[in-house]
GUNU-548662 format. One record per residue (C-alpha): chain; residue number from 1; z, y, x; residue in one letter. Coordinates in steps of 0.5 Angstrom, whole numbers, plus 500, padded with zeros to 3 digits. Layout:
{'A', NUM, {Z, Y, X}, 'a'}
...
//
This chain:
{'A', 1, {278, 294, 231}, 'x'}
{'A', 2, {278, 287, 229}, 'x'}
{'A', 3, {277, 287, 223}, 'x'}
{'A', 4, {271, 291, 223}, 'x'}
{'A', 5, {268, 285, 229}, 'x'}
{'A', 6, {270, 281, 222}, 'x'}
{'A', 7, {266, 284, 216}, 'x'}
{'A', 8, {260, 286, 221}, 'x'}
{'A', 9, {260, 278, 223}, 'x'}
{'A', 10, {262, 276, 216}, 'x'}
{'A', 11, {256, 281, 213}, 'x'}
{'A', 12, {252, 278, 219}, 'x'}
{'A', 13, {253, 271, 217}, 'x'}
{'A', 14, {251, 272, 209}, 'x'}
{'A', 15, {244, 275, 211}, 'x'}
{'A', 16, {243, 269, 215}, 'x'}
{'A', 17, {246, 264, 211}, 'x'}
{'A', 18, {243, 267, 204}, 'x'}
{'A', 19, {235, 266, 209}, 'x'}
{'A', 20, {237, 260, 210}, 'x'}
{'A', 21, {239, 258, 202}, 'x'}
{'A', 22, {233, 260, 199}, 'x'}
{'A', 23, {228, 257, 204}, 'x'}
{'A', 24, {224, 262, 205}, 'x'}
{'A', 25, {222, 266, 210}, 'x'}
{'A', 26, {217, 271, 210}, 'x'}
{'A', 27, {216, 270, 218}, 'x'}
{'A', 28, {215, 262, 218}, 'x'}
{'A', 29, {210, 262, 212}, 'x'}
{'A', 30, {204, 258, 213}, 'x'}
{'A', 31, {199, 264, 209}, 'x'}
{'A', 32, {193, 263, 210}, 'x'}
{'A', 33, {188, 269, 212}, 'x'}
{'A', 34, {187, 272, 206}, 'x'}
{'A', 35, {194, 271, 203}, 'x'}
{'A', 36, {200, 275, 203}, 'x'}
{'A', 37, {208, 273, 203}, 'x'}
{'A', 38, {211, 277, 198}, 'x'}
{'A', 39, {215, 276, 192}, 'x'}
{'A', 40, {212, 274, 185}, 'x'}
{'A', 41, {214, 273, 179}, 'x'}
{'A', 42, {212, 267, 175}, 'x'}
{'A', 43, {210, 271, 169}, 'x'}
{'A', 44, {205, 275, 169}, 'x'}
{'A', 45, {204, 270, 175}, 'x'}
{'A', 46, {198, 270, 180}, 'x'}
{'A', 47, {191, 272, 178}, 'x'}
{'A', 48, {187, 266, 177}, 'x'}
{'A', 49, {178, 266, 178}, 'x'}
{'A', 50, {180, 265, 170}, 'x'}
{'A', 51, {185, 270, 168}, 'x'}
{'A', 52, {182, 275, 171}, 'x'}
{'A', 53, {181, 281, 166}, 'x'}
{'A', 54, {185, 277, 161}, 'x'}
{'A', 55, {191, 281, 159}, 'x'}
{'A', 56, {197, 277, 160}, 'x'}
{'A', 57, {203, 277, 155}, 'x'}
{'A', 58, {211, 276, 158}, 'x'}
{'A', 59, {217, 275, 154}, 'x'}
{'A', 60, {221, 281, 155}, 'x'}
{'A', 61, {226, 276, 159}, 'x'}
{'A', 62, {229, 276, 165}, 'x'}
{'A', 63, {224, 274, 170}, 'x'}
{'A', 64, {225, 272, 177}, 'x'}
{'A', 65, {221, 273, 183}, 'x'}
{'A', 66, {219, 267, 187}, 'x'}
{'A', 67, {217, 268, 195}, 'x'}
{'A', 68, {210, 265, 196}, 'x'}
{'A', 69, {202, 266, 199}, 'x'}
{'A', 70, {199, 270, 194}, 'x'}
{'A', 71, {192, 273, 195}, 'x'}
{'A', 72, {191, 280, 197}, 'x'}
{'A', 73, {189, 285, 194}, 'x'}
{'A', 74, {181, 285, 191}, 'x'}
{'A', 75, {182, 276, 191}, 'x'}
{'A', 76, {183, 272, 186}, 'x'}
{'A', 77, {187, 264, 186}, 'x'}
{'A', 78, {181, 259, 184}, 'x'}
{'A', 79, {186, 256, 179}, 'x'}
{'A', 80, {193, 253, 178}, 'x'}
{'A', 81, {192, 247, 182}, 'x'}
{'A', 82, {188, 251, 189}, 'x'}
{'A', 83, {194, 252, 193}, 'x'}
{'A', 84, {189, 255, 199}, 'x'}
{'A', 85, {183, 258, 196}, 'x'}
{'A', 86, {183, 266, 194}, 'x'}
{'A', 87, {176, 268, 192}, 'x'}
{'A', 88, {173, 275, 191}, 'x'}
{'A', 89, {170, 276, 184}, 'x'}
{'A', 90, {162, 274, 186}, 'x'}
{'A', 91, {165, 267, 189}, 'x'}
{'A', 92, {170, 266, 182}, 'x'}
{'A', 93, {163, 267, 178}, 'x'}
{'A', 94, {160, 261, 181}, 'x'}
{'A', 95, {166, 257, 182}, 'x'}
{'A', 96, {166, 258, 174}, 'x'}
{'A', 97, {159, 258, 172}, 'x'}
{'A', 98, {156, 255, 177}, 'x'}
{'A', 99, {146, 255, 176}, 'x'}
{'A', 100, {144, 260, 172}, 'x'}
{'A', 101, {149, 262, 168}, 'x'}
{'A', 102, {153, 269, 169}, 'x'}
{'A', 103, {160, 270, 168}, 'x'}
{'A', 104, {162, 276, 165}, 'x'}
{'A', 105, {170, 279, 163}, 'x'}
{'A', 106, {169, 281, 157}, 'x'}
{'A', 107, {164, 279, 152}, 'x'}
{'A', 108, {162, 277, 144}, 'x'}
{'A', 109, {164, 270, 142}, 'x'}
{'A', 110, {156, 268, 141}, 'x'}
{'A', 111, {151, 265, 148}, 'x'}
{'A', 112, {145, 265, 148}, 'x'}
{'A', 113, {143, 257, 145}, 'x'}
{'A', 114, {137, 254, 144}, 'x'}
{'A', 115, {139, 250, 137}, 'x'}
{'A', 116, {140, 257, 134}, 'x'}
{'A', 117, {137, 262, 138}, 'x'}
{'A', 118, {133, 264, 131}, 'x'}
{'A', 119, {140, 266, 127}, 'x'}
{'A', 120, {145, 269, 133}, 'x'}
{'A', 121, {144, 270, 141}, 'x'}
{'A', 122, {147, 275, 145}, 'x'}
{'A', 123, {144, 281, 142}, 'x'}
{'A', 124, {144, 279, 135}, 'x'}
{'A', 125, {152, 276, 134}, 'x'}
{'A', 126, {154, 277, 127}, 'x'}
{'A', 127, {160, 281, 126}, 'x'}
{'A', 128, {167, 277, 126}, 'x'}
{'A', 129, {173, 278, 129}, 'x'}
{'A', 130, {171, 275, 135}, 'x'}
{'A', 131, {165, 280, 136}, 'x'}
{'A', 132, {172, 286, 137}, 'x'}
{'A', 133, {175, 281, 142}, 'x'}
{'A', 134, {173, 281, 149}, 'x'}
{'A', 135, {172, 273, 151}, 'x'}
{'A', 136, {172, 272, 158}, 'x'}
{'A', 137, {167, 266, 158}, 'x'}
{'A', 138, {160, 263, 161}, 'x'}
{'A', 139, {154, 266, 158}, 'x'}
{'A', 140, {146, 264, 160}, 'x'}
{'A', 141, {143, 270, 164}, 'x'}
{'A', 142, {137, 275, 161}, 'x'}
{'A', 143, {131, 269, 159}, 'x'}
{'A', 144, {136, 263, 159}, 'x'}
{'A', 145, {140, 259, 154}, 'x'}
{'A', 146, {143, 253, 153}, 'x'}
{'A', 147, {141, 247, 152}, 'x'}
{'A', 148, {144, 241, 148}, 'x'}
{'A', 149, {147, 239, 155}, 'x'}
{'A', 150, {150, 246, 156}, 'x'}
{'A', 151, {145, 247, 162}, 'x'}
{'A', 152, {142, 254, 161}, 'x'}
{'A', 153, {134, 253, 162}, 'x'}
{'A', 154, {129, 258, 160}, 'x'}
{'A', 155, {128, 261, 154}, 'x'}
{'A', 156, {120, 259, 153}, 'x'}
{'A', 157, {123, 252, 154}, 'x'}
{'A', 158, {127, 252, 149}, 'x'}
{'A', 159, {121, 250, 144}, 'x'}
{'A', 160, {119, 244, 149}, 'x'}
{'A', 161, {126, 242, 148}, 'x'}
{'A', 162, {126, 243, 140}, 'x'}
{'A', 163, {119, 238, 140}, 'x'}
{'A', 164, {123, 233, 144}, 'x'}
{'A', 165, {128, 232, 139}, 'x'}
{'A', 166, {125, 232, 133}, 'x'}
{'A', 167, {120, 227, 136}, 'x'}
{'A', 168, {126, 222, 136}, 'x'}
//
């Protein structure tokens, strides 16, 4: 009878002792209302406001998992570095493009912009490796391009622009 009073206080001891050396404890975290305590791994890692829709590769590796707030389903961390914010999808694209820009997961490399609006835009990009591959990146709304401060102004403005730099 003793001994069993040992092992159930020796087992009990372990699972204390082994909460107490990771330093993590899923009751104590500090997550925020739209974070979960759950485990991760550090690859592919959280889901960022800029790698959504990026397919992520990981070294066939061991990888271990780090206990730690990570957003809820449906949001995505701002970036790296913001320990606190969590953002949907329509807050992400204003984070990243914010104006008149529109952020879209997946596009051609060409943006609509003033200088070679004429030669190649978003409806007319010409065919190369990067028209098959899916570039998460800001683009200019319908009737916007990009100016030569990268500012998406109207398209009609695009010829004062033109007028402007030629008289300089």
């Amino acid at each position: 009878m003793l001994r069993l009073i040992a092992i159930v206080v020796l087992f009990s001891c372990s699972a204390v002792m082994c909460r107490r050396v990771d330093g993590y404890d899923a009751e104590s975290s500090n997550c925020t209302s739209n974070e979960e305590f759950k485990y991760l791994e550090e690859c592919p890692g959280e889901v960022t406001c800029g790698s959504r829709g990026s397919g992520i590769l990981c070294a066939a590796v061991i990888r271990y998992a780090v206990p730690q707030c990570v957003c809820k389903e449906g949001l995505y961390r701002g970036d790296e570095d913001d320990a606190n914010g969590c953002y949907t999808q329509e807050q992400c694209d204003k984070l990243l493009c914010p104006g008149d820009n529109q952020f879209f997961e997946c596009g051609d490399k060409c943006d609509n912009v003033c200088a070679t609006l004429d030669k190649q835009n978003r409806t007319n990009c010409p065919v190369s490796v990067y028209t098959y591959i899916c570039l998460p990146q800001c683009y200019c709304s319908d009737g916007y391009a990009r100016d030569d401060k990268n500012n998406c102004i109207p398209i009609e403005n695009c010829d004062q622009l033109s007028h402007t730099n030629s008289d300089e």
